[in-house]
N, C-alpha and C positions, 0 to 999 in steps of 0.2 A: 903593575902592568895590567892585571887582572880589571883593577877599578878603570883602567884608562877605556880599555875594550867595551868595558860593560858602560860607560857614557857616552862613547862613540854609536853604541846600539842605539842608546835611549836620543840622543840625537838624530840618528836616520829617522827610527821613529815618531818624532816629535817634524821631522821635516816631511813625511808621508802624510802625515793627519794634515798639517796645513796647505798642502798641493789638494787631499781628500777634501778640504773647506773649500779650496779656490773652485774646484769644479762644481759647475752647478747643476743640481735634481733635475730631469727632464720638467717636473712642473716648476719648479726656480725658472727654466728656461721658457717656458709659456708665459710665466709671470712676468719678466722682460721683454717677451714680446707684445704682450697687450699695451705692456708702460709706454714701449716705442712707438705703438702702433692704435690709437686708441681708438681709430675706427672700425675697428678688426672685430670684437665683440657687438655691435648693434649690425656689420654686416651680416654674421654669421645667424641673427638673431631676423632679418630683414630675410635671408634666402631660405632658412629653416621655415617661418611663417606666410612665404610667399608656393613653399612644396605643399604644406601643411593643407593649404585652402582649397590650392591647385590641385590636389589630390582630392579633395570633399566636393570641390566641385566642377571639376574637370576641364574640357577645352574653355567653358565659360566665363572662368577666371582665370586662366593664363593668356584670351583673346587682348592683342593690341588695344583695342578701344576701353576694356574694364582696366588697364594698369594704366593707360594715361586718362581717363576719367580719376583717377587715385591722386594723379599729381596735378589737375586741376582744383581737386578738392582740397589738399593741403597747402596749394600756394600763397594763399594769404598766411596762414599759422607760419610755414618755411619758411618764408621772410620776415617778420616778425622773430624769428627766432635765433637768425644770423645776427640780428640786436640781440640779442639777448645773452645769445652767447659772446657777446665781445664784453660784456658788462661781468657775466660770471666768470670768466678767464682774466679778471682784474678781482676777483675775488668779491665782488658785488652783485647783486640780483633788482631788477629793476620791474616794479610790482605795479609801475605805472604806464608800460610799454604802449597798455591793449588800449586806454584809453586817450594815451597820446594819438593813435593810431584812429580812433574816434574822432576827435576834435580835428584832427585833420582833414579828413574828409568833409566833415560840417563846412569848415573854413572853403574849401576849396568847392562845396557845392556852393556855396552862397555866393561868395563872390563871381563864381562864372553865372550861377541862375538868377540870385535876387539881387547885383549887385551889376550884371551886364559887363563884367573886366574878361575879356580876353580867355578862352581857358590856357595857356601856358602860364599866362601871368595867376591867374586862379590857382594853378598848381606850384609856380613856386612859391605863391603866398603860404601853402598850403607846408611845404618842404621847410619853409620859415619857422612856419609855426613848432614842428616838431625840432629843428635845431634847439629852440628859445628853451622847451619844455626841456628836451638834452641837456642844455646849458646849465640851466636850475637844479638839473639835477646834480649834476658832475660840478659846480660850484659849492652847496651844500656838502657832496660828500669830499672833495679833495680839498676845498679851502675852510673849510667850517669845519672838517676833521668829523661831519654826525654818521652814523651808519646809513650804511645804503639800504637796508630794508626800511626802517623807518623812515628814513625820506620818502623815497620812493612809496612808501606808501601815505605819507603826507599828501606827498603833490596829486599822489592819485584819487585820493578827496579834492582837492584844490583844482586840478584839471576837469575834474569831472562836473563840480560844480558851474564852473564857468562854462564847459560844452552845455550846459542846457541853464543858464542865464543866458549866452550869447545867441543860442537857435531856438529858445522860446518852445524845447521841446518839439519844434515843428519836424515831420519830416519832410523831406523833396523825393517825388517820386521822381521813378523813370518818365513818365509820358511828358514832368515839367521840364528836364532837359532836353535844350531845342538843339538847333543843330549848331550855334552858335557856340553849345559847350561841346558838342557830340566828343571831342577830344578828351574828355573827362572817361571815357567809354573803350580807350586805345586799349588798356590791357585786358582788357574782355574780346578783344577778336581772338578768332580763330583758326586755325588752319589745318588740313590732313598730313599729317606724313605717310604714306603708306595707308597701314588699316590705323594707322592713329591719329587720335585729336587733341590736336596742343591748343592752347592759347597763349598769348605774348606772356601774360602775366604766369605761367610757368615758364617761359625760355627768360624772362626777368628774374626769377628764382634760382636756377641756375647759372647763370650769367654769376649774379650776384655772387653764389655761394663759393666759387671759383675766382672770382676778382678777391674778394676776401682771402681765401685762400694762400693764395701769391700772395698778398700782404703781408700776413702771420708767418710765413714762412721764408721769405725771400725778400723784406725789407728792412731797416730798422727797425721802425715802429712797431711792427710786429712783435720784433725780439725783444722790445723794449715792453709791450705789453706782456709777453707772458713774462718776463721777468718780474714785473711789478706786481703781477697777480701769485707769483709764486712765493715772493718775500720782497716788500715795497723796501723793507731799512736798508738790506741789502743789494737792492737796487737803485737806492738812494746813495748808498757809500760807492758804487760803481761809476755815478756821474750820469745816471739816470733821472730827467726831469719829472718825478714820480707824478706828480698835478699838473703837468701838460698831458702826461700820457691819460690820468682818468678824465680829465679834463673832454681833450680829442675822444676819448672811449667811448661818453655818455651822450658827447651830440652828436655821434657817429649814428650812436641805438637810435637816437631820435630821430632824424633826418630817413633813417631803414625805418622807422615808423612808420612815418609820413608819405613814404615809397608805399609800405603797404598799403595805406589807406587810399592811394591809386588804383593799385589793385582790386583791392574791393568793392571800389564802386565801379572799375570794369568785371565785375566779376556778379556783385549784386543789383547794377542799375539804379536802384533807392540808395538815399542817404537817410539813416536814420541817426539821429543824437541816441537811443535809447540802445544800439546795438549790446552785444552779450560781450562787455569788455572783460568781464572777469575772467568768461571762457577762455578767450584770447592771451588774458596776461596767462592762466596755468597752463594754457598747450604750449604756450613758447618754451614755459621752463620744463614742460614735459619733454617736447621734442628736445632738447639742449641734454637734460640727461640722462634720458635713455640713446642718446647720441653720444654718449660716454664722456662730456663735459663732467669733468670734478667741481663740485661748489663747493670747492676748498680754494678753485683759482689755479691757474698757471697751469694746466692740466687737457689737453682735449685738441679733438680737428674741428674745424666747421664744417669739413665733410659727414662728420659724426651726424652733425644737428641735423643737414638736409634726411640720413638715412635713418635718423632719430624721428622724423616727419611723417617719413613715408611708411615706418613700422608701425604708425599708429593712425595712419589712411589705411593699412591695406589688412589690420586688423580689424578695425571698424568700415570697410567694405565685404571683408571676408564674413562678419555674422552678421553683416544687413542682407548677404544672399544666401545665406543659411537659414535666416529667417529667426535669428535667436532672440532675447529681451536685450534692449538698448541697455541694460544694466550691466551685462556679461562685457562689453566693452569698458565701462568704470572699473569694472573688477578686474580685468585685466591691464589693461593702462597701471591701475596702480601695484601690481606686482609687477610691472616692468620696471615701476620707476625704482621700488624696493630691493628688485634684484642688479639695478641697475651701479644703485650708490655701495652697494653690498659688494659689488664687483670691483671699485673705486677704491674700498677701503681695503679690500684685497691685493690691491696692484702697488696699491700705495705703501702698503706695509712690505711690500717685499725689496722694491725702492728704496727706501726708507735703510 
Protein backbone atom coordinates (compact mmCIF):
# COMPACT_ATOMS: atom_id res chain seq x y z
CA UNK A 1 0.00 0.00 0.00
CA UNK A 2 2.85 2.09 1.15
CA UNK A 3 4.88 1.51 -2.48
CA UNK A 4 1.41 2.34 -4.28
CA UNK A 5 1.25 6.01 -2.44
CA UNK A 6 4.83 6.56 -2.90
CA UNK A 7 4.35 6.15 -7.06
CA UNK A 8 1.16 8.01 -7.03
CA UNK A 9 3.62 10.92 -5.49
CA UNK A 10 6.23 10.37 -8.00
CA UNK A 11 3.48 10.55 -10.60
CA UNK A 12 1.97 13.87 -9.56
CA UNK A 13 5.25 14.87 -9.60
CA UNK A 14 6.53 13.70 -12.83
CA UNK A 15 3.03 15.44 -14.26
CA UNK A 16 4.05 18.89 -12.53
CA UNK A 17 7.44 19.06 -14.24
CA UNK A 18 5.85 18.46 -17.68
CA UNK A 19 2.95 21.16 -17.29
CA UNK A 20 6.53 23.16 -15.64
CA UNK A 21 7.99 22.32 -19.53
CA UNK A 22 4.73 23.21 -21.31
CA UNK A 23 4.81 26.83 -19.90
CA UNK A 24 7.14 28.93 -21.53
CA UNK A 25 10.06 31.54 -19.88
CA UNK A 26 9.00 35.09 -20.48
CA UNK A 27 11.99 35.17 -22.88
CA UNK A 28 10.74 31.65 -24.71
CA UNK A 29 7.80 33.91 -25.07
CA UNK A 30 9.64 36.93 -26.78
CA UNK A 31 11.30 34.26 -28.65
CA UNK A 32 7.80 33.36 -30.26
CA UNK A 33 7.03 36.43 -30.68
CA UNK A 34 9.83 37.77 -32.93
CA UNK A 35 9.33 34.03 -34.91
CA UNK A 36 5.61 35.30 -35.59
CA UNK A 37 6.49 38.46 -35.98
CA UNK A 38 9.61 39.13 -37.90
CA UNK A 39 9.30 42.63 -38.51
CA UNK A 40 9.16 43.48 -34.82
CA UNK A 41 12.97 43.49 -34.20
CA UNK A 42 14.38 46.02 -37.29
CA UNK A 43 11.01 48.08 -36.16
CA UNK A 44 12.21 48.40 -32.83
CA UNK A 45 15.74 48.82 -34.09
CA UNK A 46 14.19 51.81 -36.94
CA UNK A 47 12.35 53.75 -33.94
CA UNK A 48 15.28 53.29 -31.27
CA UNK A 49 17.83 54.97 -34.21
CA UNK A 50 15.28 57.47 -35.57
CA UNK A 51 15.12 58.96 -31.23
CA UNK A 52 18.80 58.37 -31.18
CA UNK A 53 19.54 60.97 -34.08
CA UNK A 54 16.36 62.95 -33.09
CA UNK A 55 17.89 63.51 -29.99
CA UNK A 56 21.66 64.55 -31.45
CA UNK A 57 19.95 66.61 -33.41
CA UNK A 58 16.85 67.87 -32.63
CA UNK A 59 13.75 69.40 -34.53
CA UNK A 60 16.27 69.20 -37.57
CA UNK A 61 15.96 65.55 -38.01
CA UNK A 62 12.69 64.84 -36.98
CA UNK A 63 11.48 67.93 -39.66
CA UNK A 64 8.91 66.30 -42.36
CA UNK A 65 11.29 67.24 -45.21
CA UNK A 66 14.73 65.28 -43.71
CA UNK A 67 12.52 61.82 -43.16
CA UNK A 68 11.01 61.94 -46.48
CA UNK A 69 14.29 63.07 -48.23
CA UNK A 70 15.35 59.38 -46.37
CA UNK A 71 12.77 57.69 -48.36
CA UNK A 72 13.60 59.35 -51.51
CA UNK A 73 17.12 58.32 -51.00
CA UNK A 74 16.48 54.58 -50.48
CA UNK A 75 13.82 54.12 -53.11
CA UNK A 76 15.77 52.68 -55.66
CA UNK A 77 17.95 50.21 -52.99
CA UNK A 78 13.86 49.33 -51.49
CA UNK A 79 12.89 48.13 -54.57
CA UNK A 80 15.59 46.33 -55.62
CA UNK A 81 15.33 44.74 -52.48
CA UNK A 82 11.60 43.48 -52.46
CA UNK A 83 13.50 41.27 -55.43
CA UNK A 84 15.61 40.27 -53.36
CA UNK A 85 13.92 39.23 -50.77
CA UNK A 86 11.44 37.11 -52.89
CA UNK A 87 14.66 35.15 -54.09
CA UNK A 88 16.03 34.78 -50.29
CA UNK A 89 12.67 33.50 -48.85
CA UNK A 90 13.07 30.53 -51.67
CA UNK A 91 16.29 30.13 -50.02
CA UNK A 92 18.44 31.73 -52.88
CA UNK A 93 20.25 35.05 -53.07
CA UNK A 94 20.55 36.71 -56.41
CA UNK A 95 24.11 38.54 -56.66
CA UNK A 96 23.11 39.73 -60.18
CA UNK A 97 19.94 41.90 -59.20
CA UNK A 98 22.01 45.47 -59.30
CA UNK A 99 23.35 44.83 -62.62
CA UNK A 100 20.17 43.57 -64.04
CA UNK A 101 18.86 46.78 -62.85
CA UNK A 102 21.82 48.47 -64.93
CA UNK A 103 21.23 46.82 -68.19
CA UNK A 104 17.90 47.84 -67.96
CA UNK A 105 18.04 51.17 -67.94
CA UNK A 106 20.80 51.23 -70.75
CA UNK A 107 18.15 49.13 -72.82
CA UNK A 108 15.45 51.46 -72.00
CA UNK A 109 17.65 54.73 -72.51
CA UNK A 110 18.62 53.67 -75.90
CA UNK A 111 15.72 52.63 -77.31
CA UNK A 112 13.56 55.75 -76.31
CA UNK A 113 17.04 58.11 -77.13
CA UNK A 114 19.20 56.48 -79.72
CA UNK A 115 16.70 54.32 -81.09
CA UNK A 116 13.55 56.90 -81.40
CA UNK A 117 10.74 53.96 -80.02
CA UNK A 118 8.08 55.33 -78.02
CA UNK A 119 9.16 55.60 -74.32
CA UNK A 120 6.36 53.18 -72.97
CA UNK A 121 7.52 50.82 -75.64
CA UNK A 122 11.22 51.75 -74.42
CA UNK A 123 10.25 50.73 -70.95
CA UNK A 124 8.61 47.54 -71.58
CA UNK A 125 11.51 46.61 -73.68
CA UNK A 126 13.33 47.49 -70.85
CA UNK A 127 10.86 45.34 -68.20
CA UNK A 128 11.67 42.37 -70.94
CA UNK A 129 14.97 42.66 -70.51
CA UNK A 130 14.87 42.02 -66.70
CA UNK A 131 12.22 39.10 -66.91
CA UNK A 132 14.79 37.35 -69.68
CA UNK A 133 17.76 37.83 -67.14
CA UNK A 134 15.07 36.51 -64.13
CA UNK A 135 14.27 33.72 -66.38
CA UNK A 136 18.15 32.63 -66.72
CA UNK A 137 18.39 32.84 -63.67
CA UNK A 138 15.44 30.77 -62.16
CA UNK A 139 16.07 28.08 -65.04
CA UNK A 140 19.75 27.48 -64.19
CA UNK A 141 18.82 27.12 -60.45
CA UNK A 142 15.36 25.15 -60.41
CA UNK A 143 15.92 23.15 -63.72
CA UNK A 144 19.72 22.67 -63.90
CA UNK A 145 19.44 21.93 -59.91
CA UNK A 146 23.20 24.76 -59.83
CA UNK A 147 23.12 26.92 -56.73
CA UNK A 148 21.99 30.15 -56.87
CA UNK A 149 24.82 32.02 -55.61
CA UNK A 150 27.06 30.77 -58.22
CA UNK A 151 24.73 31.35 -60.84
CA UNK A 152 23.87 34.38 -60.04
CA UNK A 153 27.05 35.27 -59.90
CA UNK A 154 27.82 33.94 -63.21
CA UNK A 155 25.29 35.73 -64.95
CA UNK A 156 26.50 38.77 -63.14
CA UNK A 157 29.75 38.61 -65.15
CA UNK A 158 27.72 37.66 -68.15
CA UNK A 159 25.18 40.60 -67.77
CA UNK A 160 27.57 42.91 -67.01
CA UNK A 161 29.65 42.14 -69.97
CA UNK A 162 27.00 42.47 -72.40
CA UNK A 163 25.65 46.03 -70.64
CA UNK A 164 28.85 47.49 -71.83
CA UNK A 165 29.43 45.46 -75.34
CA UNK A 166 25.79 46.66 -76.02
CA UNK A 167 26.18 50.59 -74.74
CA UNK A 168 29.79 50.97 -76.02
CA UNK A 169 30.37 52.16 -72.50
CA UNK A 170 28.50 55.30 -73.65
CA UNK A 171 26.54 57.26 -71.20
CA UNK A 172 23.26 59.34 -72.15
CA UNK A 173 22.94 62.34 -70.37
CA UNK A 174 19.99 64.08 -68.94
CA UNK A 175 20.19 67.23 -71.44
CA UNK A 176 20.10 64.11 -74.49
CA UNK A 177 16.55 63.15 -73.32
CA UNK A 178 14.19 65.18 -75.30
CA UNK A 179 10.84 65.40 -74.69
CA UNK A 180 9.92 62.57 -76.77
CA UNK A 181 11.35 60.33 -73.87
CA UNK A 182 10.58 62.81 -71.02
CA UNK A 183 8.37 59.61 -69.78
CA UNK A 184 11.59 57.84 -68.89
CA UNK A 185 11.74 60.92 -66.07
CA UNK A 186 7.75 59.89 -64.51
CA UNK A 187 9.24 58.59 -61.29
CA UNK A 188 11.39 61.39 -60.61
CA UNK A 189 8.38 63.83 -60.13
CA UNK A 190 7.55 65.23 -57.27
CA UNK A 191 5.06 66.45 -54.98
CA UNK A 192 4.38 68.16 -51.27
CA UNK A 193 2.42 66.44 -48.86
CA UNK A 194 2.26 68.76 -46.14
CA UNK A 195 5.79 69.90 -45.12
CA UNK A 196 6.89 66.68 -47.07
CA UNK A 197 8.46 65.78 -50.39
CA UNK A 198 7.58 62.63 -52.02
CA UNK A 199 8.42 61.49 -55.48
CA UNK A 200 6.37 58.81 -57.53
CA UNK A 201 9.27 56.64 -57.31
CA UNK A 202 8.85 56.39 -53.40
CA UNK A 203 4.93 55.98 -53.51
CA UNK A 204 6.15 53.03 -56.27
CA UNK A 205 8.14 51.67 -53.33
CA UNK A 206 5.42 51.43 -51.16
CA UNK A 207 2.78 50.49 -53.33
CA UNK A 208 5.07 47.73 -54.32
CA UNK A 209 6.11 46.52 -50.79
CA UNK A 210 2.30 46.20 -49.84
CA UNK A 211 1.13 44.53 -53.12
CA UNK A 212 3.85 42.05 -52.31
CA UNK A 213 2.80 41.74 -49.10
CA UNK A 214 -0.94 40.65 -49.82
CA UNK A 215 0.69 38.13 -52.11
CA UNK A 216 2.89 36.23 -49.47
CA UNK A 217 0.35 36.31 -47.18
CA UNK A 218 -2.98 35.99 -48.58
CA UNK A 219 -2.60 34.02 -51.85
CA UNK A 220 -1.19 30.75 -52.75
CA UNK A 221 1.65 31.47 -54.23
CA UNK A 222 2.85 33.07 -51.48
CA UNK A 223 2.25 30.17 -49.28
CA UNK A 224 3.64 28.16 -51.73
CA UNK A 225 6.81 30.25 -51.70
CA UNK A 226 7.60 30.24 -48.23
CA UNK A 227 6.90 26.76 -48.09
CA UNK A 228 9.52 25.91 -50.66
CA UNK A 229 12.05 28.15 -49.15
CA UNK A 230 11.51 26.54 -45.86
CA UNK A 231 11.92 22.76 -47.04
CA UNK A 232 11.42 22.35 -51.13
CA UNK A 233 11.24 17.95 -50.55
CA UNK A 234 8.67 18.69 -48.33
CA UNK A 235 6.88 20.89 -50.33
CA UNK A 236 7.41 18.66 -53.17
CA UNK A 237 5.66 15.76 -51.29
CA UNK A 238 2.78 18.21 -50.51
CA UNK A 239 1.89 18.72 -54.28
CA UNK A 240 3.87 21.74 -54.53
CA UNK A 241 5.14 22.67 -58.04
CA UNK A 242 8.57 23.46 -56.51
CA UNK A 243 10.25 24.84 -60.12
CA UNK A 244 7.30 26.83 -61.17
CA UNK A 245 7.24 28.40 -57.89
CA UNK A 246 11.52 29.32 -58.25
CA UNK A 247 10.78 29.63 -61.54
CA UNK A 248 7.85 32.58 -61.10
CA UNK A 249 10.34 33.71 -57.99
CA UNK A 250 13.41 34.63 -60.07
CA UNK A 251 11.68 36.64 -62.99
CA UNK A 252 9.39 38.23 -60.42
CA UNK A 253 13.17 39.74 -58.95
CA UNK A 254 13.86 40.57 -62.43
CA UNK A 255 11.09 42.31 -63.85
CA UNK A 256 11.33 44.42 -59.72
CA UNK A 257 14.67 45.02 -61.28
CA UNK A 258 13.94 46.47 -64.31
CA UNK A 259 11.06 48.57 -62.15
CA UNK A 260 13.99 49.85 -60.46
CA UNK A 261 15.90 50.82 -63.16
CA UNK A 262 12.84 53.20 -63.93
CA UNK A 263 13.27 54.60 -61.06
CA UNK A 264 16.60 55.58 -61.24
CA UNK A 265 16.80 57.18 -64.21
CA UNK A 266 13.71 59.34 -62.83
CA UNK A 267 15.72 59.69 -59.89
CA UNK A 268 19.35 60.30 -61.56
CA UNK A 269 18.40 61.74 -65.16
CA UNK A 270 21.79 60.11 -66.72
CA UNK A 271 22.02 56.76 -67.89
CA UNK A 272 25.17 55.33 -67.20
CA UNK A 273 26.36 51.62 -68.14
CA UNK A 274 29.25 52.13 -65.55
CA UNK A 275 26.74 52.63 -62.44
CA UNK A 276 28.06 51.23 -58.85
CA UNK A 277 26.16 47.75 -59.47
CA UNK A 278 28.00 46.06 -56.81
CA UNK A 279 26.67 48.73 -54.16
CA UNK A 280 23.28 47.93 -55.27
CA UNK A 281 23.56 44.11 -55.36
CA UNK A 282 24.98 44.43 -51.31
CA UNK A 283 22.38 47.05 -50.07
CA UNK A 284 19.60 44.84 -51.31
CA UNK A 285 20.88 42.04 -49.36
CA UNK A 286 21.57 44.52 -46.54
CA UNK A 287 18.29 45.94 -46.47
CA UNK A 288 16.63 42.18 -46.72
CA UNK A 289 18.41 41.24 -43.47
CA UNK A 290 18.55 43.62 -41.43
CA UNK A 291 14.74 43.50 -42.35
CA UNK A 292 14.93 40.30 -40.51
CA UNK A 293 14.88 38.03 -43.77
CA UNK A 294 16.48 34.47 -42.65
CA UNK A 295 18.89 33.39 -45.66
CA UNK A 296 18.18 30.12 -44.57
CA UNK A 297 14.59 30.83 -46.53
CA UNK A 298 10.97 30.48 -45.55
CA UNK A 299 11.44 32.96 -42.94
CA UNK A 300 10.74 36.96 -43.00
CA UNK A 301 7.97 39.92 -43.95
CA UNK A 302 8.69 42.28 -47.00
CA UNK A 303 7.60 44.75 -44.64
CA UNK A 304 10.92 43.94 -42.80
CA UNK A 305 13.01 44.70 -46.14
CA UNK A 306 11.28 48.22 -46.77
CA UNK A 307 12.14 49.01 -42.60
CA UNK A 308 15.31 47.15 -43.23
CA UNK A 309 15.93 50.16 -46.06
CA UNK A 310 15.00 52.84 -44.13
CA UNK A 311 17.39 51.86 -41.10
CA UNK A 312 20.20 52.14 -43.19
CA UNK A 313 18.88 55.82 -44.89
CA UNK A 314 18.39 57.21 -41.79
CA UNK A 315 21.58 55.87 -40.27
CA UNK A 316 23.62 57.15 -43.11
CA UNK A 317 21.62 60.54 -42.99
CA UNK A 318 21.80 60.70 -39.32
CA UNK A 319 26.05 60.86 -39.39
CA UNK A 320 25.92 62.86 -42.80
CA UNK A 321 24.34 65.70 -40.39
CA UNK A 322 26.53 65.02 -37.58
CA UNK A 323 29.26 65.42 -39.70
CA UNK A 324 31.00 61.88 -38.92
CA UNK A 325 33.54 59.83 -41.49
CA UNK A 326 31.50 58.20 -44.29
CA UNK A 327 33.44 55.07 -42.77
CA UNK A 328 31.30 55.10 -39.35
CA UNK A 329 28.25 54.24 -41.62
CA UNK A 330 30.34 50.82 -43.19
CA UNK A 331 31.03 50.05 -39.62
CA UNK A 332 27.83 50.33 -38.68
CA UNK A 333 25.71 48.79 -41.49
CA UNK A 334 27.91 45.82 -40.90
CA UNK A 335 27.10 45.28 -37.17
CA UNK A 336 23.62 45.41 -38.08
CA UNK A 337 23.94 42.93 -40.58
CA UNK A 338 25.86 40.71 -37.85
CA UNK A 339 23.43 41.35 -35.19
CA UNK A 340 20.92 40.98 -37.35
CA UNK A 341 21.55 37.01 -38.63
CA UNK A 342 22.69 36.65 -34.78
CA UNK A 343 19.02 37.40 -33.98
CA UNK A 344 17.78 34.78 -36.80
CA UNK A 345 19.87 32.14 -35.41
CA UNK A 346 18.41 32.91 -32.18
CA UNK A 347 14.67 32.74 -33.13
CA UNK A 348 15.45 30.01 -34.99
CA UNK A 349 16.74 27.81 -32.32
CA UNK A 350 13.99 28.47 -30.18
CA UNK A 351 11.53 27.34 -33.08
CA UNK A 352 13.28 24.72 -33.75
Amino acid sequence: MASMQEFEKDLDKSDRNVVAFVHHTPLQKLQHFLHSTPAAVPAIVLVAAIIIFGVLKGDRFFSAYTLTLILQQIAIVGILATGQTLVILVAGIDLSIGVVMVISTVVMGNCAVVYGLPSPIAILIGLGVGAVCGLLNGFLVAIMRLPPFIVTLGTWYIVMATNFIYSDNATIRDADITANAEFLHFFGISFKLGGAVLTLGVVLMVALVFALWYALNHTAWGRHLYAVGDDPEAAQLSGIRVNRVLLTTYVLAGVIAALAAWVAIGRNGSISPSAAVTEYNLQSITAAVIGGISLFGGRGSIVGTLIGAMIVGVVSMGLNMLGADPQWKVFLTGVLIIAAVTVDQWIRKVSA
